[in-house]
C-alpha positions, 0 to 999 in steps of 0.5 A, spaced: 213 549 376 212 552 382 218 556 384 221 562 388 223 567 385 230 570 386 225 577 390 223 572 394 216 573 392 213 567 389 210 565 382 208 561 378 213 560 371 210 560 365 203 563 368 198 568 368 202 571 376 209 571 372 207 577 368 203 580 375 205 582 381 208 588 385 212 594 381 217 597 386 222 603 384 229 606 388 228 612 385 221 615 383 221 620 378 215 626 378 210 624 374 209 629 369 216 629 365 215 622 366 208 622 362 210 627 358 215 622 355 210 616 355 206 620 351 211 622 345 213 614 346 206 613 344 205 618 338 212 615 335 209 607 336 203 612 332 207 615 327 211 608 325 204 605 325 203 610 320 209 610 316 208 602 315 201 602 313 203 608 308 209 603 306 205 597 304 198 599 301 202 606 297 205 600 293 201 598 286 197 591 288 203 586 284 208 589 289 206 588 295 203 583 300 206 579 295 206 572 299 198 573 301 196 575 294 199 569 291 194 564 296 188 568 295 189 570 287 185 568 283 189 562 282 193 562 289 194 555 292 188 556 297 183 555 292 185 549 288 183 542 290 192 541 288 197 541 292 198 547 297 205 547 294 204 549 286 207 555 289 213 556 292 212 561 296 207 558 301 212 555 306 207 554 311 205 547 314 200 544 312 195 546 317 198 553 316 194 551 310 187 549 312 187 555 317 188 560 312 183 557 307 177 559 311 180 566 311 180 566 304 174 570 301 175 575 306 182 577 304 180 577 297 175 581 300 180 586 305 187 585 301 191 590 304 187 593 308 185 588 313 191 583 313 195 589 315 192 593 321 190 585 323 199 584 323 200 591 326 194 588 331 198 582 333 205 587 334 202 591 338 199 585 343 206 582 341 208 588 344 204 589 350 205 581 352 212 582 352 212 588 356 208 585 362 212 579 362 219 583 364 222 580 370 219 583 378 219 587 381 220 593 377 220 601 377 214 605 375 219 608 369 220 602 366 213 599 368 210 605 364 215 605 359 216 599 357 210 597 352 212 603 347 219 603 347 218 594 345 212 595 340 217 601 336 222 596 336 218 591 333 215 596 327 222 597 326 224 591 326 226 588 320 222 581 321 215 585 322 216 590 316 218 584 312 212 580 315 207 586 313 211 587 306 210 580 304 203 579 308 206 572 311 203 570 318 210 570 322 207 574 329 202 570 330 207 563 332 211 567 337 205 570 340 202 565 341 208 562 344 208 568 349 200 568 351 202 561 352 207 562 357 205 569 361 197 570 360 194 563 360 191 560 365 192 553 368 197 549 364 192 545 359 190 551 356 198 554 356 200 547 352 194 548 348 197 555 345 204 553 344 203 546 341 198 551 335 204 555 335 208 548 333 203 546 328 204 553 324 212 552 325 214 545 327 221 548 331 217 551 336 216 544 339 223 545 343 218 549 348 216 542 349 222 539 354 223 546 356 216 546 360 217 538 362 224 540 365 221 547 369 217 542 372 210 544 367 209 537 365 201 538 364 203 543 360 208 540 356 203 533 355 198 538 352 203 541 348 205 534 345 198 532 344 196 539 341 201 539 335 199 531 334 192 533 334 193 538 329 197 535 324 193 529 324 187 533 322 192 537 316 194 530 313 186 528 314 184 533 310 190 534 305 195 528 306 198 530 299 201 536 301 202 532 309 206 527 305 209 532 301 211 537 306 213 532 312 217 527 307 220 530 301 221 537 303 224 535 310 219 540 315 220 545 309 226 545 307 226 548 301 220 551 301 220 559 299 226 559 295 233 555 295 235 552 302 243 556 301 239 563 300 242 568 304 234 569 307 235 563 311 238 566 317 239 558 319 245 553 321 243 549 315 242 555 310 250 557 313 253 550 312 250 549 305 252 557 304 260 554 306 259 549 301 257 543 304 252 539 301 249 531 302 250 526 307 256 530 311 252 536 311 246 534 313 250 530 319 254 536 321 247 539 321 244 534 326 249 534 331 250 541 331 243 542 331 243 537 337 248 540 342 246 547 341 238 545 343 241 541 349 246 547 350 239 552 350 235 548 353 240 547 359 241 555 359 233 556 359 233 551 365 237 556 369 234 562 367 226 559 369 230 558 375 232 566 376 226 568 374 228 571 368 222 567 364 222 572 357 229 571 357 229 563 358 223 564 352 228 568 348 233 563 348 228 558 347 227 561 341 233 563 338 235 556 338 229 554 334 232 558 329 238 556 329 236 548 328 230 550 323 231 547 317 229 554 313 228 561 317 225 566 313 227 572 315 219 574 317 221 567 322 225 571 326 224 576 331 225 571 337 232 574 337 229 581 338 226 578 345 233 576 347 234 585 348 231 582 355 238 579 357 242 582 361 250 582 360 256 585 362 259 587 370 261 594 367 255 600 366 261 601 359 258 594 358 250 594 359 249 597 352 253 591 348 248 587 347 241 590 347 246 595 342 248 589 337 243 585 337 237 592 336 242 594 330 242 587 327 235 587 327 233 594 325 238 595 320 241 591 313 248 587 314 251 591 309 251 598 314 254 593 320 260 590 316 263 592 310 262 589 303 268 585 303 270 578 301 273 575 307 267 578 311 262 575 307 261 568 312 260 574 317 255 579 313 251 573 310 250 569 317 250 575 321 243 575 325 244 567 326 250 569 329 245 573 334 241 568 334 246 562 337 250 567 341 244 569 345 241 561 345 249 558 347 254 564 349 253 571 352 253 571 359 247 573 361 247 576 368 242 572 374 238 576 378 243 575 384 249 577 381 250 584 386 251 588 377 245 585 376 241 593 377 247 595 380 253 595 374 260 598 376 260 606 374 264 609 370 269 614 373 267 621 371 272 627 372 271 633 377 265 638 376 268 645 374 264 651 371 264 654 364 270 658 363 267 663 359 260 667 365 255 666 359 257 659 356 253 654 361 255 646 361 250 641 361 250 639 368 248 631 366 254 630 361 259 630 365 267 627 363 268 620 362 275 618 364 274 609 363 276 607 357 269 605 353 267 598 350 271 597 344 266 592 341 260 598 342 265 603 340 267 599 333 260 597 332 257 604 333 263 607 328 261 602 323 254 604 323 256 612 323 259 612 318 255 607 313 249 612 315 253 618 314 255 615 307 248 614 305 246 621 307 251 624 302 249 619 297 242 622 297 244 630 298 242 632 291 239 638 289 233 635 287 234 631 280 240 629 277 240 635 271 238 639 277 243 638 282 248 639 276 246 646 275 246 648 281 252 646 282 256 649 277 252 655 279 255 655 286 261 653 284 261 659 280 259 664 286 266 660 289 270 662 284 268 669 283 269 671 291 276 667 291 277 672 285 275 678 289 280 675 296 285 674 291 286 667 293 284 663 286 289 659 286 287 652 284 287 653 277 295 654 277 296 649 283 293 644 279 297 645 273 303 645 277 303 638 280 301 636 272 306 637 270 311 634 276 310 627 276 313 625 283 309 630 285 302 629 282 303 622 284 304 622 291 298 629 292 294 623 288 295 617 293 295 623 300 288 625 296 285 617 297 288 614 302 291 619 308 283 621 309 282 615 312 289 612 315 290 619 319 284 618 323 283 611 324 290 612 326 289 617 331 283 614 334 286 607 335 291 611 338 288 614 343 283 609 345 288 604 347 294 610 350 289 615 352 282 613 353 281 619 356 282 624 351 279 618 346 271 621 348 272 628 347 276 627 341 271 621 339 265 627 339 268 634 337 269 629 329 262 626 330 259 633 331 264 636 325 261 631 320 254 632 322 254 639 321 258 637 314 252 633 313 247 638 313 252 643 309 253 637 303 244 637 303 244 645 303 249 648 299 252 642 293 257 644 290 262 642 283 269 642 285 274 645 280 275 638 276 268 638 274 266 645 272 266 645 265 270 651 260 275 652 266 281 647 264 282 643 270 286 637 270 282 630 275 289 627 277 285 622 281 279 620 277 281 622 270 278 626 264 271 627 265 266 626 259 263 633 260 259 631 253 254 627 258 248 629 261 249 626 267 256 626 268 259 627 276 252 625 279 250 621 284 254 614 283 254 608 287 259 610 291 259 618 293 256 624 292 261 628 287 258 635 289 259 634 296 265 639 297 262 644 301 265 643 307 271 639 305 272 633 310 278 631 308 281 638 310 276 638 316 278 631 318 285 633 317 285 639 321 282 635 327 288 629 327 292 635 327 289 639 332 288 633 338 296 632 336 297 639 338 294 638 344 295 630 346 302 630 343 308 632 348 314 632 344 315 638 340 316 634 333 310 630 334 306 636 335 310 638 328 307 632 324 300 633 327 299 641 323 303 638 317 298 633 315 293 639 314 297 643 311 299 637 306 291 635 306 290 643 303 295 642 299 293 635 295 285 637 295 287 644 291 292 641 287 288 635 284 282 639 284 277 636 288 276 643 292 277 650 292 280 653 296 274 656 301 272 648 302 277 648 305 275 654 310 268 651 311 271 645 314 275 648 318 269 652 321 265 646 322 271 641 326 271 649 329 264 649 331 265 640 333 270 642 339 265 647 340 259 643 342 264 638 345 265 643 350 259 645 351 255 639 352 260 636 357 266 641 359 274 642 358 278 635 357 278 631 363 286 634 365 283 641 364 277 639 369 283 636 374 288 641 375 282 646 375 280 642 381 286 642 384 287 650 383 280 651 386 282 646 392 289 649 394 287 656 393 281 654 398 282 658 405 283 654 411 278 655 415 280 657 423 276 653 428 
């Protein structure tokens, strides 16, 4: 179809000329420092290259590229006159089949090697493709930036290094999709393209109509008659494994694993998952399935129209996922290229759903949502919610909307200087007074934490023994530089509350639960009544916990409870077995020698320190500096910290509000009422 683009430039869709034409940029920045980071994106594509190339072929033969070796062994289903489907893994169509058996002595021959810089090959060309294929015009920035920062997403995709761990061929469908649509010439040649790509993975024929309704109808007869052709000459040459597959295995269901496996990102595999099953779930599935192509297709339409080519691609595909009987997770980087999409009127907004949809992609659902049962419809279904939102729902952004390039800006508080001559701010990071996107800010929160638990988890000091013993002998250089400061007193502490049941009971549940209520509080508090405050308040904690981090890796430290000889009663956990080897190690949970900075005193002293200073009642501000005094009280009593923990976290919650101010100021009221100072004590100046 032959349209004006909202530019009012004119092209082609779905053509060579929709990935050309002029780059134009309001704001030209120099070009060194812009080359300068183009070559550190490129030596990070490199480095990711590397890190999966040393990932897969570092592994024993057996356990990687599982899925090829079961095709090509000595028994693999590419060389038997049997079925293609003796084994289970092959989930491909039959042509899939016959054009891999060709291949077959050449990957027996270049098993590892060969197939995985041939994968990482088609990533970088899926990479470059889908670069070039952005809207027009765009600026030299994202012209020369662009093909890196999407080759590094796609390696870090979970799609491609599942794709390169198992040895499927996955990429090759979804790019020949795209070289279809915006690197072919003439519409013979674009069908042709994308109908093998349908051969490979039958769903892909909705790209069929969309091509019809987008005025692209010879494209789309070809593709018709490519997909017939080439399934016609896989029944042909293997009508058992046709007949097996088109039939009784319904275009694959069932193939690589049970349907309801939590791998099959698809509708199916979700109704299956809730329950469902026989003639009402696979009547729901169709009707669903139906109205969520149309309602794609439609959309996809309308983007074509705006000139949005790779984004109406995207959703194309993200719908052919959805309606998929089964879609492996190697099946699904269709959701990747939806980043593309633009939604959101507020700058705070842009980031919502390049932010989701990248983290869905790149990181395991147990780090996005909590492992419990009443989320486990969300967490199990997680990237096909993606894949239906971006195909049915988010309100992606037209070219002729005025926050299309131009969202609406936050308010920012006014530029002050440093209060202190030789303690400069960073000019560019300035004091937000707009409330944040909440659903970013939850999301962001999720994943901080679950990878602040993951690094405490693995800050050991080297092996289990190991670390043990370097963390009684800390412990020991604690306990001796407290006696010589003459503030040893967790021993009597501990045995105190002992004694004292209501106390030790209500030290027990403070230790557990107001390490986590008080801030969670605060912060909801704040981002509701205060969000100016929020931001500062938000990034003095980050920064405390990060430098806890770093403490945690560099110096492990046993607590009282777990040092053996000195008498310390665990009111919380309970009597520690100090006959195991590998007692207080690692568990699944938490590192129990990360006590160096104490974050539960740290984290209390920083709800009491931002109600100190927010609060504008006397008594509130009272409460604030009680919970970390309490904090103090239940970690020495209970004997999960010395008293020097506590000091350490008090120097790191010290050193986050520090680096907050550093990088962005004083808090936006400090920052307003300077300027008003600044601008009444001005002298008038006479005329």
């Amino acid at each position: 179809m032959a349209n004006a683009e909202r530019s009012g430039r004119p092209a082609e869709a779905f053509g060579a000329t929709a990935v050309g034409g002029t780059r134009t940029s309001t704001h030209t920045p120099t070009r060194a420092p812009l080359r300068m980071a183009c070559l550190a994106l490129w030596l990070i594509v490199a480095a990711l290259a590397a890190r999966q190339v040393t990932a897969v072929l570092g592994t024993p033969r057996g356990e990687r590229l599982t899925d090829l070796e079961t095709w090509v062994g000595p028994n693999g289903v590419l060389h038997v006159n049997g079925s293609l489907y003796d084994s289970t893994r092959f989930t491909g169509t039959p042509f899939n089949g016959l054009v891999l058996k060709p291949l077959t002595r050449a990957a027996e021959q270049a098993l590892g090697w060969g197939w995985t810089f041939g994968t990482l090959l088609l990533v970088v060309a899926l990479g470059l493709v889908a670069a070039r294929a952005l809207p027009q015009p765009i600026g030299r920035r994202t012209a020369l930036l662009a093909a890196p920062v999407a080759i590094s997403l796609l390696m870090l995709s979970l799609p491609v290094r599942n794709t390169l761990w198992l040895g499927q061929t996955s990429i090759i469908p979804v790019l020949l999709v795209l070289l279809g649509c915006f690197a072919a010439h003439g519409q013979r040649t674009s069908g042709l393209l994308i109908g093998v790509a349908a051969a490979l993975q039958p769903t892909l024929l909705l790209f069929t109509p969309l091509l019809w309704c987008t005025g692209r109808r010879r494209a789309a007869l070809s593709t018709g008659v490519t997909f017939a052709a080439c399934t016609a000459l896989a029944w042909a040459a293997m009508p058992q494994d046709s007949h097996r597959y088109w039939v009784h295995h319904l275009a694959g269901v069932g193939l690589g694993g049970p349907a309801d496996d939590l791998a099959n990102q698809s509708l199916h595999g979700a109704l299956l998952r809730l329950g469902l099953t026989g003639p009402p779930e696979i009547a729901l599935f169709l009707t669903l399935g139906a109205a969520v192509a149309v309602l794609a297709l439609r959309r996809a339409v309308r983007y074509v129209d705006d000139g949005q080519l790779l984004l109406a691609v995207a959703i194309t595909g993200c719908a052919a996922i959805v309606v998929s009987p089964t879609a492996w997770q190697h099946q699904l980087l269709w959701v990747l290229l939806a980043v593309t999409g633009r939604a959101g009127r507020r700058a705070s907004d842009r980031y919502v759903w390049p932010v989701t949809v990248i983290l869905v992609m790149t990181l395991p659902t147990r780090m996005l949502l909590p492992d419990m049962r009443a989320l486990d419809p969300l967490r199990t279904n997680l990237v096909l919610l993606a894949a239906l939102a971006a195909a049915t729902a988010v309100p992606f952004l037209s070219r002729t909307s005025p926050h299309y390039r131009t969202p609406l800006p936050p308010e920012y508080a006014p530029a002050v200087p440093a209060r202190f001559r030789r303690v400069p701010l960073v000019p560019f990071l300035r004091r937000v007074l707009t409330r944040p996107n909440l659903l970013l800010e939850l999301l962001l929160l999720r994943v901080t934490y679950a990878a602040y638990a993951q690094v405490r988890l693995a800050a050991t000091g080297g092996s289990n023994s190991a670390g043990r013993a370097e963390a009684e002998e800390n412990g020991r250089q604690i306990l001796g530089l407290e006696r010589a400061l003459h503030i040893d007193v967790e021993h009597w502490a501990n045995h105190t509350v002992v004694t004292i049941d209501r106390l030790r009971d209500f030290f027990d549940y403070y230790y557990t639960s107001m390490h986590f209520i008080a801030p969670l509080t605060v912060l909801a508090v704040l981002y509701w009544r205060r969000p100016v405050d929020y931001r500062w308040a938000r990034s003095a904690l980050g920064f405390a916990t990060l430098l806890a981090l770093v403490g945690f890796w560099l110096y492990p430290l046993a607590p009282p409870r777990l040092m053996p000889t000195l008498g310390f009663v665990d009111t919380v956990h309970g009597v520690q077995d100090f006959s195991q080897p590998d007692y207080g190690t690692l568990t699944a949970l938490t590192n129990q020698y990360a006590a160096m900075p104490s974050l539960h005193f740290g984290w209390s002293l920083w709800c009491g320190i931002v109600i100190a200073v927010l609060a504008r009642r006397w008594w509130i501000k009272a409460l604030g500096m009680l919970h970390p005094l309490l904090t103090l009280s239940a970690i020495v009593a209970t004997g999960n910290h010395w008293v020097l923990d506590a000091a350490g976290g008090a120097v790191v919650v010290g050193v986050g509000f520090a680096l907050t101010y550093l990088l962005s100021g004083p808090r936006a009221a400090t920052a307003a009422a300077t300027e008003c100072e600044r601008t009444s004590t001005r002298k008038p100046v006479r005329s």
